[in-house]
ZATINU-565512 format. One record per atom (N, C-alpha, C): residue in three letters; atom name; x, y, z. Coordinates in nm, 2 decimals. Example, Ala and Ser with C-alpha at 12.3 -4.5 7.8 and 13.67 -1.06 7.14 Angstrom:
ZATINU-565512
+--------+-------+--------+--------+--------+
: residu : atome :     xx :     yy :     zz :
+--------+-------+--------+--------+--------+
:    ALA :     N :   1.32 :  -0.57 :   0.78 :
:    ALA :    CA :   1.23 :  -0.45 :   0.78 :
:    ALA :     C :   1.32 :  -0.33 :   0.78 :
:    SER :     N :   1.28 :  -0.22 :   0.71 :
:    SER :    CA :   1.37 :  -0.11 :   0.71 :
:    SER :     C :   1.29 :   0.00 :   0.79 :
+--------+-------+--------+--------+--------+
This chain:
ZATINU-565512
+--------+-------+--------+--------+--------+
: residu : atome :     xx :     yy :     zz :
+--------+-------+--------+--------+--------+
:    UNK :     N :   1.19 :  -2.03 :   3.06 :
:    UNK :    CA :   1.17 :  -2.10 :   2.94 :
:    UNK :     C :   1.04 :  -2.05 :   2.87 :
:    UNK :     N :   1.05 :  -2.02 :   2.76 :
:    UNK :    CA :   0.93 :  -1.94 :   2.69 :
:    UNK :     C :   0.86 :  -2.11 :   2.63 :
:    UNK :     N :   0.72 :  -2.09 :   2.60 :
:    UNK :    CA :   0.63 :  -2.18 :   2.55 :
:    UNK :     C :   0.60 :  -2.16 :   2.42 :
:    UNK :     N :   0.62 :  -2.24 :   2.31 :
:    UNK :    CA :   0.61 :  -2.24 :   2.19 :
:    UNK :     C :   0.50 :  -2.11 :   2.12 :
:    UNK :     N :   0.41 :  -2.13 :   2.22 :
:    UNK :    CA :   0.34 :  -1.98 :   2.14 :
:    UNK :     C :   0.34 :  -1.85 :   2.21 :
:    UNK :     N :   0.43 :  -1.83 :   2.36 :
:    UNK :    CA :   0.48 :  -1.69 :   2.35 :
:    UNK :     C :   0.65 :  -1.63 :   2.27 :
:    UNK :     N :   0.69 :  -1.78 :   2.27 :
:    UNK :    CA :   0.81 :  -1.75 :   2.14 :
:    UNK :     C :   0.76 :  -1.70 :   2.01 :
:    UNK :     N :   0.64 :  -1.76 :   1.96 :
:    UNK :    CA :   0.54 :  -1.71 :   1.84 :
:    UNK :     C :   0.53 :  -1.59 :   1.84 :
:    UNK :     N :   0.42 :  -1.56 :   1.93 :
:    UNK :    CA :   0.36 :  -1.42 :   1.96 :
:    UNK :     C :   0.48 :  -1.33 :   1.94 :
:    UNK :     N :   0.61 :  -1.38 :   2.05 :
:    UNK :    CA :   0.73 :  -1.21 :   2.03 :
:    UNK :     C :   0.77 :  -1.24 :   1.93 :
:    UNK :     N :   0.82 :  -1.31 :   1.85 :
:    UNK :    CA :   0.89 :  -1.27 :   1.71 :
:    UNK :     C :   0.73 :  -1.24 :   1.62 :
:    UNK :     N :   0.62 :  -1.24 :   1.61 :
:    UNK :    CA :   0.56 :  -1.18 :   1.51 :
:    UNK :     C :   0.53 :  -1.04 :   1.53 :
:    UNK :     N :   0.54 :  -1.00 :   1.71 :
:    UNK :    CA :   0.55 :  -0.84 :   1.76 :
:    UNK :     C :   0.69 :  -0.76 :   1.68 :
:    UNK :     N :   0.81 :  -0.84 :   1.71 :
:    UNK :    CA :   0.89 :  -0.82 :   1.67 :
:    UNK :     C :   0.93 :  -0.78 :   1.55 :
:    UNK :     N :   0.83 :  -0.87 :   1.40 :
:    UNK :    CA :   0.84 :  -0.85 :   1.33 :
:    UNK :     C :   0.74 :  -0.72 :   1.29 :
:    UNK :     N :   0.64 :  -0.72 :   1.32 :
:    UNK :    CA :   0.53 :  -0.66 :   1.32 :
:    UNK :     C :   0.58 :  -0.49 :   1.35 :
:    UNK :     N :   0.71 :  -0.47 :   1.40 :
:    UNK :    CA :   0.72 :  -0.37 :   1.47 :
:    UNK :     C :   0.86 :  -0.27 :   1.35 :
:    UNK :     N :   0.94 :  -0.37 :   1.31 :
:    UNK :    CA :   1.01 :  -0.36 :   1.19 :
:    UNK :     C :   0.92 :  -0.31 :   1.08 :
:    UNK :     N :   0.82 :  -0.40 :   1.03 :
:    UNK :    CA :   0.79 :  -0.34 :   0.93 :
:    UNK :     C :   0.71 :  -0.18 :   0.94 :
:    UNK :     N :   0.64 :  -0.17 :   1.08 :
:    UNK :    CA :   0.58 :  -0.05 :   1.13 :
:    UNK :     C :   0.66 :   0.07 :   1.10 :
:    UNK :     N :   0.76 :   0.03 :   1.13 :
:    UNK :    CA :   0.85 :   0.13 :   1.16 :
:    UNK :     C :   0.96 :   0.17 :   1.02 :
:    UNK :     N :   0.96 :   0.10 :   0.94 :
:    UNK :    CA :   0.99 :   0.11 :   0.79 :
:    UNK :     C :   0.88 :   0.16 :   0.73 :
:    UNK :     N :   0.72 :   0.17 :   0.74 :
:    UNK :    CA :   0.64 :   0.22 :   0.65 :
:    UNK :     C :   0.62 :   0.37 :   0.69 :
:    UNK :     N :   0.67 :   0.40 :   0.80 :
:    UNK :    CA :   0.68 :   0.54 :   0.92 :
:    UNK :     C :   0.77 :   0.67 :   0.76 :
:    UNK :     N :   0.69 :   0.78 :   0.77 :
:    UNK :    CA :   0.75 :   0.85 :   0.67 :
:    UNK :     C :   0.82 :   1.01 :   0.77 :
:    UNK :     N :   0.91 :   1.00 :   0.79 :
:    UNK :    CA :   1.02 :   1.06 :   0.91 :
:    UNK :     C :   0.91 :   1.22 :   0.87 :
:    UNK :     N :   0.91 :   1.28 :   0.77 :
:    UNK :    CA :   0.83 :   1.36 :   0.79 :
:    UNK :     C :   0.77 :   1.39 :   0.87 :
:    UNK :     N :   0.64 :   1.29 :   0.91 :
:    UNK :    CA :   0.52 :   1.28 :   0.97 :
:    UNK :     C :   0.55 :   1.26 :   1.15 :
:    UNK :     N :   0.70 :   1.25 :   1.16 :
:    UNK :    CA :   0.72 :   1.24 :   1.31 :
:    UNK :     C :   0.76 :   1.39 :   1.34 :
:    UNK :     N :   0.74 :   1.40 :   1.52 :
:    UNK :    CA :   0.76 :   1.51 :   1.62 :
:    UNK :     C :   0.69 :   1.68 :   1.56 :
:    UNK :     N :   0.64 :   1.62 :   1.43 :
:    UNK :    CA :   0.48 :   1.78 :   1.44 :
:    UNK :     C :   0.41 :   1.78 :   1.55 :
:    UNK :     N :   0.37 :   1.92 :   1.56 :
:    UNK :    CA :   0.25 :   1.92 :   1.69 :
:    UNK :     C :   0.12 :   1.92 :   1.64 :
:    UNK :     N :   0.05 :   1.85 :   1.66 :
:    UNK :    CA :  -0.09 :   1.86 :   1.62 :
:    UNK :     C :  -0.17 :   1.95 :   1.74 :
:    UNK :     N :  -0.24 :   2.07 :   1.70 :
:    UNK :    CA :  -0.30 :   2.17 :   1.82 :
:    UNK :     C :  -0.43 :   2.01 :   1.85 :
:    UNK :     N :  -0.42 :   2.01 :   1.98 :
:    UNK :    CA :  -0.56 :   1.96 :   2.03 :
:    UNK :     C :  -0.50 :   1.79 :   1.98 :
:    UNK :     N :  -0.41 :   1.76 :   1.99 :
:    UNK :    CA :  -0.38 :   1.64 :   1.96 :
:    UNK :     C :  -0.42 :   1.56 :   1.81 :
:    UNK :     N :  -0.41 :   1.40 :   1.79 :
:    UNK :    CA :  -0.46 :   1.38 :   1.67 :
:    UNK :     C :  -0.63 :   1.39 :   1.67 :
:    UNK :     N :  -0.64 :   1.43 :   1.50 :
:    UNK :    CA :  -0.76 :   1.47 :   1.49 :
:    UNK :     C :  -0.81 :   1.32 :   1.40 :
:    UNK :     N :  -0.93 :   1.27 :   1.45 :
:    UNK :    CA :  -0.94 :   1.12 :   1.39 :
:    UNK :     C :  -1.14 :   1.18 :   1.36 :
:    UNK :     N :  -1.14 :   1.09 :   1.19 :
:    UNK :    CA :  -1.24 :   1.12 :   1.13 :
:    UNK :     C :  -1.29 :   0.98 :   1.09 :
:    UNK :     N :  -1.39 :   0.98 :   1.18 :
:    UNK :    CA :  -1.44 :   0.89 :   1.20 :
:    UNK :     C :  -1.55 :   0.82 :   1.06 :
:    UNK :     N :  -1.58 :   0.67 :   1.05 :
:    UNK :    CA :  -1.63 :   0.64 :   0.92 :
:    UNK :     C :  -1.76 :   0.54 :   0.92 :
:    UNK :     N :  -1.85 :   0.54 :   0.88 :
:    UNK :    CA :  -1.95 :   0.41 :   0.90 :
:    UNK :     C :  -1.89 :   0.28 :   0.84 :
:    UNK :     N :  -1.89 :   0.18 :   0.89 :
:    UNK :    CA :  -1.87 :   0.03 :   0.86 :
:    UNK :     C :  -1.89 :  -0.02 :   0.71 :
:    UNK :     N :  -1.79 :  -0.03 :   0.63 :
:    UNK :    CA :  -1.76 :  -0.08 :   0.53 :
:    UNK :     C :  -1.78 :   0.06 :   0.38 :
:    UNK :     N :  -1.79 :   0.19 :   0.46 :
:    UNK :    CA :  -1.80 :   0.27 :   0.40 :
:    UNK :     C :  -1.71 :   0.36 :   0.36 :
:    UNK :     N :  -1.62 :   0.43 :   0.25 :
:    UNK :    CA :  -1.52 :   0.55 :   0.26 :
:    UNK :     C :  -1.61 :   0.69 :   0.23 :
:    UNK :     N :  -1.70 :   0.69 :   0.25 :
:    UNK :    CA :  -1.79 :   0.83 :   0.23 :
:    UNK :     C :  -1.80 :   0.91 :   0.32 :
:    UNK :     N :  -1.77 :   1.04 :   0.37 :
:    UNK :    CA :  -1.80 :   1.14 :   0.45 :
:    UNK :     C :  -1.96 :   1.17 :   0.52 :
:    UNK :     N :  -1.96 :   1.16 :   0.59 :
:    UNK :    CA :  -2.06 :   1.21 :   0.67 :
:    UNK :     C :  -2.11 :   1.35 :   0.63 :
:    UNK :     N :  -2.21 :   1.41 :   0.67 :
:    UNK :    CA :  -2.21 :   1.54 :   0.67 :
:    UNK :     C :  -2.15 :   1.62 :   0.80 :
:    UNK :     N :  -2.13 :   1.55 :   0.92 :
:    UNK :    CA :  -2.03 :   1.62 :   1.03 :
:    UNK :     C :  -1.90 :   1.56 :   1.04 :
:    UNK :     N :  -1.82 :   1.49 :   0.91 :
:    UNK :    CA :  -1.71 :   1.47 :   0.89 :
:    UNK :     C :  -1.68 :   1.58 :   0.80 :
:    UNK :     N :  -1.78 :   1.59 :   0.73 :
:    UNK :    CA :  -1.72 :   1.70 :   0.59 :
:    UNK :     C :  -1.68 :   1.85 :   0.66 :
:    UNK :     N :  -1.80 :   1.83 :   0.77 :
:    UNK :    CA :  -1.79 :   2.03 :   0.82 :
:    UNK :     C :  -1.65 :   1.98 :   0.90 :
:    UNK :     N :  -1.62 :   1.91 :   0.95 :
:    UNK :    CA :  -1.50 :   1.90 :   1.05 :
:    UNK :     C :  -1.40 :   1.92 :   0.95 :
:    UNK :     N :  -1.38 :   1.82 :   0.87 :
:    UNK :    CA :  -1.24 :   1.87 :   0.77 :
:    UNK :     C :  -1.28 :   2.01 :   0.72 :
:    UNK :     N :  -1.40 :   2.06 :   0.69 :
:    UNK :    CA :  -1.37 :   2.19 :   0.66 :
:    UNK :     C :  -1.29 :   2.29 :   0.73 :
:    UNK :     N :  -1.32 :   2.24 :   0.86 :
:    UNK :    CA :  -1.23 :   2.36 :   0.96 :
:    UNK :     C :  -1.11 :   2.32 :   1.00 :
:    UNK :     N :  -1.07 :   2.21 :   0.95 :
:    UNK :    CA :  -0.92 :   2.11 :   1.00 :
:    UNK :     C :  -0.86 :   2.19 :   0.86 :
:    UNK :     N :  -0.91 :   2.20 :   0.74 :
:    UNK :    CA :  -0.84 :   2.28 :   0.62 :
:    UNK :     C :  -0.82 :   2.43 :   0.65 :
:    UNK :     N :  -0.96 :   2.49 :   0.74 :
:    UNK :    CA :  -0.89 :   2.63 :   0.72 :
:    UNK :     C :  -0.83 :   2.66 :   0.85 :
:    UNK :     N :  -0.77 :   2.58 :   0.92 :
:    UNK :    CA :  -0.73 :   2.58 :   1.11 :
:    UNK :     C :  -0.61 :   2.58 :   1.01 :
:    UNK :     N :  -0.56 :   2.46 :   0.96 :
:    UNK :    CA :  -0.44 :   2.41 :   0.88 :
:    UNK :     C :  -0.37 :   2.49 :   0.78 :
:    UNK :     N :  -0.44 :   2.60 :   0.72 :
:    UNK :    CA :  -0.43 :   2.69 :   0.61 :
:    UNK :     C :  -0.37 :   2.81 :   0.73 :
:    UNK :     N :  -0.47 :   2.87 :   0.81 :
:    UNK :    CA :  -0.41 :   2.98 :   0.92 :
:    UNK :     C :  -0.26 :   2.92 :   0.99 :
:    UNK :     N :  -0.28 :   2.80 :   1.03 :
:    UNK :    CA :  -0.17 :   2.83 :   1.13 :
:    UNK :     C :  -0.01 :   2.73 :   1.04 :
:    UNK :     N :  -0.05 :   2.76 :   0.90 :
:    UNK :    CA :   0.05 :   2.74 :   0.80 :
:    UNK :     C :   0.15 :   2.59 :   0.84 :
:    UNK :     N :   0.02 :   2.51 :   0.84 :
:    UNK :    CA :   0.06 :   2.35 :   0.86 :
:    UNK :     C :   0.18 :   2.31 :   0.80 :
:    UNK :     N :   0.28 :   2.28 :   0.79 :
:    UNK :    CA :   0.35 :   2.22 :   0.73 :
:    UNK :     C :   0.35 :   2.13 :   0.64 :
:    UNK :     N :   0.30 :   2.03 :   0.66 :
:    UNK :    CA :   0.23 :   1.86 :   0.62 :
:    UNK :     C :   0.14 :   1.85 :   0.67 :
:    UNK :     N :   0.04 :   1.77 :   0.65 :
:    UNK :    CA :  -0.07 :   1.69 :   0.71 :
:    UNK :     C :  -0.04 :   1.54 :   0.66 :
:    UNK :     N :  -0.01 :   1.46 :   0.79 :
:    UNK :    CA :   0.00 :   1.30 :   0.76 :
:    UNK :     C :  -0.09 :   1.27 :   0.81 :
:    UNK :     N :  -0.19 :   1.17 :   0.71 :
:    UNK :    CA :  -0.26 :   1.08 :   0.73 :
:    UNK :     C :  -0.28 :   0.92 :   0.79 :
:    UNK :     N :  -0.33 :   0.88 :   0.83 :
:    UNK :    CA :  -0.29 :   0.73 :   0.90 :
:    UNK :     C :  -0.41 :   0.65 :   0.86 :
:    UNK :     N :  -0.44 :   0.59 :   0.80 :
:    UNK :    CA :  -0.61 :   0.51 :   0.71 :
:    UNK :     C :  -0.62 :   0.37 :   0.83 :
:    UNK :     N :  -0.71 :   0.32 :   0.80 :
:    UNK :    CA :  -0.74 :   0.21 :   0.94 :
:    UNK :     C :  -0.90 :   0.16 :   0.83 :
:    UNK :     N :  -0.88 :   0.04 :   0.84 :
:    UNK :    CA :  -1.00 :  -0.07 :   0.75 :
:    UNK :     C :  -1.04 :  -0.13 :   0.85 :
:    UNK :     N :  -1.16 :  -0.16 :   0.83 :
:    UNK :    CA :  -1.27 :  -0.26 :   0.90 :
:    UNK :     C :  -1.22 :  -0.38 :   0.85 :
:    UNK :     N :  -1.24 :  -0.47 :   0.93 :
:    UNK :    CA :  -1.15 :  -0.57 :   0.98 :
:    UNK :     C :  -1.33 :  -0.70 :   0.92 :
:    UNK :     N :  -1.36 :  -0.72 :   0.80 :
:    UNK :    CA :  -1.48 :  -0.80 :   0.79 :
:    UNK :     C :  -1.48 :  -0.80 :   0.66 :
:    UNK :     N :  -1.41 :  -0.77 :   0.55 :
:    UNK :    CA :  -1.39 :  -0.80 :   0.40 :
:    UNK :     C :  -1.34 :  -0.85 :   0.36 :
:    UNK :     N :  -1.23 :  -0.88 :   0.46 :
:    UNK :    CA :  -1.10 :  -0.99 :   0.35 :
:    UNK :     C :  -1.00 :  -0.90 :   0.37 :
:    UNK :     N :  -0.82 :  -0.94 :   0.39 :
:    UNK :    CA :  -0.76 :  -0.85 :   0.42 :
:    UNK :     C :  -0.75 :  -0.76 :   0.28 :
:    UNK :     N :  -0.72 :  -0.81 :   0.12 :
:    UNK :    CA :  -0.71 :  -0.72 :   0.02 :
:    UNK :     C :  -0.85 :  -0.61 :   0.06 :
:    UNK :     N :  -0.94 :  -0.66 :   0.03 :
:    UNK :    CA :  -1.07 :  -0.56 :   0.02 :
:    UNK :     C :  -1.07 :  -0.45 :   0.21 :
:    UNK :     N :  -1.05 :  -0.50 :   0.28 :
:    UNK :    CA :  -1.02 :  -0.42 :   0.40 :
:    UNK :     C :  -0.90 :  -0.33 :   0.35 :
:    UNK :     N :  -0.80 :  -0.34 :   0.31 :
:    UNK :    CA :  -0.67 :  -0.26 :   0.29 :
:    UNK :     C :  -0.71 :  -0.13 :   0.16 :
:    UNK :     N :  -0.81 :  -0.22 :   0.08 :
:    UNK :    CA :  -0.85 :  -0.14 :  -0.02 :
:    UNK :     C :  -0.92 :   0.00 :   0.00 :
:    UNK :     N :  -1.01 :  -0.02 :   0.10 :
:    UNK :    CA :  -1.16 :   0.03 :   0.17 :
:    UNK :     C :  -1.05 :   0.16 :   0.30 :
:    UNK :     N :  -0.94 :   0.13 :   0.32 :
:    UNK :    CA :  -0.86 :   0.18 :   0.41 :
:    UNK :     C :  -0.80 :   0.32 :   0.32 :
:    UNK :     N :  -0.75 :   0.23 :   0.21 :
:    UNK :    CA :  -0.69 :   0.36 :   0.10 :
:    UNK :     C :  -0.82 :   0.46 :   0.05 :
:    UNK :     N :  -0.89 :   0.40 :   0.05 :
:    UNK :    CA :  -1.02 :   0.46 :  -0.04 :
:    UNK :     C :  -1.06 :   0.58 :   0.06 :
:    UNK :     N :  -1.07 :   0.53 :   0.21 :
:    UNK :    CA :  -1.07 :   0.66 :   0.31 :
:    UNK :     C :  -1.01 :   0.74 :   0.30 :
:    UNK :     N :  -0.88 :   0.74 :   0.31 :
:    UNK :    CA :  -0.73 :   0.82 :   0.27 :
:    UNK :     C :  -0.76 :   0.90 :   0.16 :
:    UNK :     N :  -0.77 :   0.88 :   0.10 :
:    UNK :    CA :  -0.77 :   0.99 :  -0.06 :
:    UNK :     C :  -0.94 :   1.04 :  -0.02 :
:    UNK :     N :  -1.05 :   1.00 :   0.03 :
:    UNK :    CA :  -1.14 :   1.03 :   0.04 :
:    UNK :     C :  -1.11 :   1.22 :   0.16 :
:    UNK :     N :  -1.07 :   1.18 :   0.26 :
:    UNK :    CA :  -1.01 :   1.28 :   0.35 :
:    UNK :     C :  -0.92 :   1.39 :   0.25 :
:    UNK :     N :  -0.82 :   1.37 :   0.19 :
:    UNK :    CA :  -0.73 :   1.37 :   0.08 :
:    UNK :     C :  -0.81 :   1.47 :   0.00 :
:    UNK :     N :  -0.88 :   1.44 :  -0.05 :
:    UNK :    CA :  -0.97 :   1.53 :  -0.16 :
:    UNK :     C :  -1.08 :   1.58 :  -0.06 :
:    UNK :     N :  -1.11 :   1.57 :   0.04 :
:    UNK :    CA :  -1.18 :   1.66 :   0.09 :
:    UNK :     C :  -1.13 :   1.81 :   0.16 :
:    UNK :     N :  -0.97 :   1.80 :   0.20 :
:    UNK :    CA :  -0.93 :   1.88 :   0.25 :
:    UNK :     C :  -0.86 :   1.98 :   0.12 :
:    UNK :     N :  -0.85 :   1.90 :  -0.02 :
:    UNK :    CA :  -0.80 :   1.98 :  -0.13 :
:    UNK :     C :  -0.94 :   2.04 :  -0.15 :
:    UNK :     N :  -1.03 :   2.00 :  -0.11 :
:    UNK :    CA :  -1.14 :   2.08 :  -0.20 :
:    UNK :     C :  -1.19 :   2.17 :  -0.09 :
:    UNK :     N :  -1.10 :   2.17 :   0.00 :
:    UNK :    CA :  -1.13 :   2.30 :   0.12 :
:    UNK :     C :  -1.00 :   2.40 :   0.15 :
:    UNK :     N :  -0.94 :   2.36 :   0.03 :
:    UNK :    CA :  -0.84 :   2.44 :   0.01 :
:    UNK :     C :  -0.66 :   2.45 :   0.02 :
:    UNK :     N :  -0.66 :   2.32 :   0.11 :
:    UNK :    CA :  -0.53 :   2.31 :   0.15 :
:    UNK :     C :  -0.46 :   2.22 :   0.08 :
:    UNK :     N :  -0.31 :   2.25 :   0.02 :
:    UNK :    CA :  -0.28 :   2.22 :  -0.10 :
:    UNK :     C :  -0.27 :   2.05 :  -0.06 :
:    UNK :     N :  -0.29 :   1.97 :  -0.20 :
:    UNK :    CA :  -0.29 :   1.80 :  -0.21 :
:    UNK :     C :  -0.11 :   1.76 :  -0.17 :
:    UNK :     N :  -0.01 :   1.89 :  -0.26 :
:    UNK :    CA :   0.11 :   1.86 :  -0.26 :
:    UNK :     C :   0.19 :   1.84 :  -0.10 :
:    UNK :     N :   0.13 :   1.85 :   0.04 :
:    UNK :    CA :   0.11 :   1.90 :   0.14 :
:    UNK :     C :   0.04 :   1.79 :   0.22 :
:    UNK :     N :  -0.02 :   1.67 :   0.13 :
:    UNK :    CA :  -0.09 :   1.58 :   0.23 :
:    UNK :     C :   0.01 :   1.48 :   0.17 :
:    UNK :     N :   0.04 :   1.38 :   0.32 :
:    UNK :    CA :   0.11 :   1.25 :   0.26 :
:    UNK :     C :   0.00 :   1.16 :   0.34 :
:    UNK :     N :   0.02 :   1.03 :   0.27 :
:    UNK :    CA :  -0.07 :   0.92 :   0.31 :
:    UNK :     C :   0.07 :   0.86 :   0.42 :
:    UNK :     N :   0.07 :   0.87 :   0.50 :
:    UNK :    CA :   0.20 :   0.81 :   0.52 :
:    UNK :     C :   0.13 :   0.62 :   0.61 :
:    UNK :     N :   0.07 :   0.61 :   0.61 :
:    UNK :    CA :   0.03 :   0.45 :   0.61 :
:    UNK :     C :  -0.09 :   0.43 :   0.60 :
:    UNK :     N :  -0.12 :   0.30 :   0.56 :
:    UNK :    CA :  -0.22 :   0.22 :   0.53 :
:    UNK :     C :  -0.25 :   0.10 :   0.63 :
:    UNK :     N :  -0.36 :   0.15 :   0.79 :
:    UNK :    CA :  -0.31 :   0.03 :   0.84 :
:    UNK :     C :  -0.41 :  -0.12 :   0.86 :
:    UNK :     N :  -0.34 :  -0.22 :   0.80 :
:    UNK :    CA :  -0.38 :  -0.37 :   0.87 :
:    UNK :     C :  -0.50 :  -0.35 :   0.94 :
:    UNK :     N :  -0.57 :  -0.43 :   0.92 :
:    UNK :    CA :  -0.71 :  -0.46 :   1.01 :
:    UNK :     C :  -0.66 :  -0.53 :   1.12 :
:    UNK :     N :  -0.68 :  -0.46 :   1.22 :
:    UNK :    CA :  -0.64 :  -0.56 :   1.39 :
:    UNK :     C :  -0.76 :  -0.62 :   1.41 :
:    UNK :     N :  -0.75 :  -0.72 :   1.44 :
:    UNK :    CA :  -0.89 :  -0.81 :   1.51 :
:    UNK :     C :  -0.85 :  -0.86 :   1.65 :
:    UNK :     N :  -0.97 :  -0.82 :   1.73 :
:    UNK :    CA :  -0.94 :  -0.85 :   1.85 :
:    UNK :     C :  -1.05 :  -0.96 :   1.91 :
:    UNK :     N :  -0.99 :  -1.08 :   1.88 :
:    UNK :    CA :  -1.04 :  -1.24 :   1.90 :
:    UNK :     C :  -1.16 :  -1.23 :   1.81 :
:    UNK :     N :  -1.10 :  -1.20 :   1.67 :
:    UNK :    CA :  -1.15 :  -1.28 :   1.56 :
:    UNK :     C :  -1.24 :  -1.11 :   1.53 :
:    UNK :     N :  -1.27 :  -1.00 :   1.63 :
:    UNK :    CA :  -1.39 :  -0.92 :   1.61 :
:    UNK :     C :  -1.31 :  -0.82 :   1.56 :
:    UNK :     N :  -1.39 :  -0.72 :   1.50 :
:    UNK :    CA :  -1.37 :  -0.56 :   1.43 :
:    UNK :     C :  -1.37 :  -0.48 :   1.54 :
:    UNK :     N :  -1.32 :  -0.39 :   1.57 :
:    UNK :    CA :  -1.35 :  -0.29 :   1.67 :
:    UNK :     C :  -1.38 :  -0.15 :   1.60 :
:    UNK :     N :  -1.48 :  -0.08 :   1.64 :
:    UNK :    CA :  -1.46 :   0.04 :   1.59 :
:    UNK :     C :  -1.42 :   0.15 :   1.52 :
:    UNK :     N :  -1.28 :   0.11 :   1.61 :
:    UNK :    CA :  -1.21 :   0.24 :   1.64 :
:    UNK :     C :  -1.10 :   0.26 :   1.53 :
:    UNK :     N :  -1.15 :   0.10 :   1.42 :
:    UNK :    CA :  -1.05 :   0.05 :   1.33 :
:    UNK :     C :  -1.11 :   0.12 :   1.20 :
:    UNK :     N :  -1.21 :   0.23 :   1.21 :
:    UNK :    CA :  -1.29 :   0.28 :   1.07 :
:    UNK :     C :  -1.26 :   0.41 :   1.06 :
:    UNK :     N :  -1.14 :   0.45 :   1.06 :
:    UNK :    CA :  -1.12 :   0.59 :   1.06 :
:    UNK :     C :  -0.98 :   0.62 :   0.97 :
:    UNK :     N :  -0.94 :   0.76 :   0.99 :
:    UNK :    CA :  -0.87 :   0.85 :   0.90 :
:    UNK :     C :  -0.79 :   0.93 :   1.04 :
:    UNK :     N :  -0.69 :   0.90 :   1.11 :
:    UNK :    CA :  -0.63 :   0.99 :   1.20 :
:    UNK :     C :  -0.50 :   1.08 :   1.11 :
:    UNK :     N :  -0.53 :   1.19 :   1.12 :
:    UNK :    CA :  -0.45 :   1.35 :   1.11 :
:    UNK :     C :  -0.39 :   1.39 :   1.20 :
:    UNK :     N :  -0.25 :   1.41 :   1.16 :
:    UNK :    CA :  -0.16 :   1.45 :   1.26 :
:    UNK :     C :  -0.06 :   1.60 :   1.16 :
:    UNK :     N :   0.00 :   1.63 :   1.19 :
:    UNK :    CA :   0.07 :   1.78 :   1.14 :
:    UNK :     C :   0.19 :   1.74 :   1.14 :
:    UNK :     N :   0.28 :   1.68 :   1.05 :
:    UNK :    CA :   0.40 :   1.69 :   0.95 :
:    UNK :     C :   0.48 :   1.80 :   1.05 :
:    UNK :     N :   0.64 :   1.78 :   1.01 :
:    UNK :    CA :   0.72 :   1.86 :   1.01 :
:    UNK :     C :   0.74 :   1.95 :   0.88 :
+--------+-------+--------+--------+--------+
């Protein structure tokens, strides 16, 4: 017999996992990414590039350019401490930030898809890190 709030918990996984999988753009599945996903990391409440983010997409543009990438899907991830609109906001703002960094290193825009925007996860109420980034994977 399940207890009122692990009956909770699976139907919001449950739901949680529908919608996942609806915002999923079939494109963006079974590419190989050389060296796995490539995740570009961001300072806290910031969408602005670093200066060893910018050299990294420069070589993620011409790595992508030589070995005639097919796609590049993007995956965006917000700091989890603004509010969910302004977190989701600050998430997109990365995405097109990466987005125009790798058009302005050459590799065509028509060629990148944002394929999600994700939710701030809080883990008991806190931000984690790992939630301030831009993960790049290689399209079919």
């Amino acid at each position: 017999m399940r207890t009122p709030i692990a009956a909770l918990l699976a139907s919001a996984l449950l739901m949680l996992g529908s919608i996942t999988a609806a915002a999923q753009d079939d494109r963006c599945t079974g590419g190989q990414t050389p060296g796995g996903v490539i995740i570009v990391q961001f300072d806290r409440g910031q969408s602005l590039l670093t200066p060893h983010a910018q050299k990294a997409l420069s070589g993620i543009a011409r790595k992508a350019i030589a070995q005639k990438a097919n796609l590049l899907c993007l995956e965006a991830f917000a700091d989890a401490w603004l509010g969910k609109e302004r977190d989701l906001e600050l998430a997109r703002a990365r995405a097109e930030t990466v987005t125009n960094e790798l058009v302005a290193n050459g590799y065509p825009r028509e060629k990148i898809v944002i394929r999600r925007i994700t939710d701030p996860k809080r883990l008991l109420g806190k931000e984690t890190s790992t939630e301030r980034k831009v993960e790049i994977r290689y399209g079919r």
